[in-house]
N, C-alpha and C positions, 0 to 999 in steps of 0.2 A: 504494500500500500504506500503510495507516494507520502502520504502525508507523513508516516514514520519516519521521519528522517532524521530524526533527531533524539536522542534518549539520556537519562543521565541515572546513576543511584543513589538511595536513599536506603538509610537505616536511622535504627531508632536510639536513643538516649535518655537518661535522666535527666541529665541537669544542661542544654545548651552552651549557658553562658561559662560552665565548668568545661564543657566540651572545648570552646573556642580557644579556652585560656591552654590546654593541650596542644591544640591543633597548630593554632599561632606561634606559640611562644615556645615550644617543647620541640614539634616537627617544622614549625619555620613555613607553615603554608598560609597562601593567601587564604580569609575568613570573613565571611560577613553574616553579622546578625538581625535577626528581623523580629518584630514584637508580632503576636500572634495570640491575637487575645489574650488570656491569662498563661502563656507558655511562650517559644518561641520557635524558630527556624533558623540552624545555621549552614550557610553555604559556603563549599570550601573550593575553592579551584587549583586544582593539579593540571598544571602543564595544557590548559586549555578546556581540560576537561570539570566538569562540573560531580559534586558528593552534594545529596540536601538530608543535612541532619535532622529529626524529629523529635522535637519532646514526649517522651509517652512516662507517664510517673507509675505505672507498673512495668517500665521495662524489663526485659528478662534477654541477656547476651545472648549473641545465636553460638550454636557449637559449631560454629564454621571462620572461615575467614573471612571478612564484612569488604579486605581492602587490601592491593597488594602497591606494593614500590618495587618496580621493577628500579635496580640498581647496579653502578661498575661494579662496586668492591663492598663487601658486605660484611669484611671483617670492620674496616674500618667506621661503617655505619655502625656498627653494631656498639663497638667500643666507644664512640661517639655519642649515639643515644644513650647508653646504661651511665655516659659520663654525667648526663642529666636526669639522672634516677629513672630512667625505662628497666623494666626488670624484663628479661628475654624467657622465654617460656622451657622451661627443662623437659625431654623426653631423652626414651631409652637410646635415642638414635643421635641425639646431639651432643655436639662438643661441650667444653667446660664455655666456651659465649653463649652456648645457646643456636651454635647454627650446626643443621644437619648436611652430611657431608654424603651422601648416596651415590647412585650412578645418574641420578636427575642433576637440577640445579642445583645449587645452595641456596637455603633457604633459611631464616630465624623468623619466628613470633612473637607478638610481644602485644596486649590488650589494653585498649584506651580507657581513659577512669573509670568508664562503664562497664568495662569487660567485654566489647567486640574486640575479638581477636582480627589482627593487622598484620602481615607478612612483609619480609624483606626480602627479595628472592631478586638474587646477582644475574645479572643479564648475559653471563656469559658462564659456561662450565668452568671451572680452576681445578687445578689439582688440588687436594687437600694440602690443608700445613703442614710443614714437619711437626713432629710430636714432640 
């Protein structure tokens, strides 16, 4: 259908104006907030592309990944963000940062105050570290 020609995502939050102060100031992304009757709406723009944040005061985090960064080098994100208290999400298959090293990309998780989990996933395959 012609008229689709345009789309964008959206997930939900508790607290917006909590949200923004992450978004902005934590990950460095452009944010805009919007009054919304007794709630709000925030919009984040990545690289041209549009996120529309929602207030829901019963949110409940999805058990999935809400949102990735495709990135160069994702050691150095990594060590970057946790420099700003991002805690990276531990499984059986990740290194001591928190990025897993498989026959896929590399990839770390790490959940916004609300608990949508967020990916770093390196744009290109690397060899692992030395150990």
């Amino acid at each position: 259908m012609e008229q689709l020609s345009h789309a964008f995502a959206s997930f939900s939050v508790r607290d917006a104006t909590r949200a923004q102060d992450f978004y902005k100031n934590i990950l460095g992304l452009k944010t805009e907030l919007f009054p919304m009757g007794e709630s709000h709406l925030l919009n984040i723009e990545i690289g041209g592309e549009k996120f529309m944040l929602y207030e829901k005061k019963d949110h409940t985090p999805a058990s999935f990944t809400v949102m990735n960064f495709e990135i160069p080098d994702i050691e150095a994100a990594v060590k970057e963000l946790s420099s700003k208290g991002i805690k990276f999400e531990r499984y059986a298959e990740t290194d001591e940062l928190g990025i897993t090293r498989n026959d896929g990309p590399l990839i770390a998780w790490f959940k916004d105050p609300d608990g949508n989990f967020i990916s770093l996933i390196q744009n290109e395959v690397a060899p692992p570290s030395p150990s």
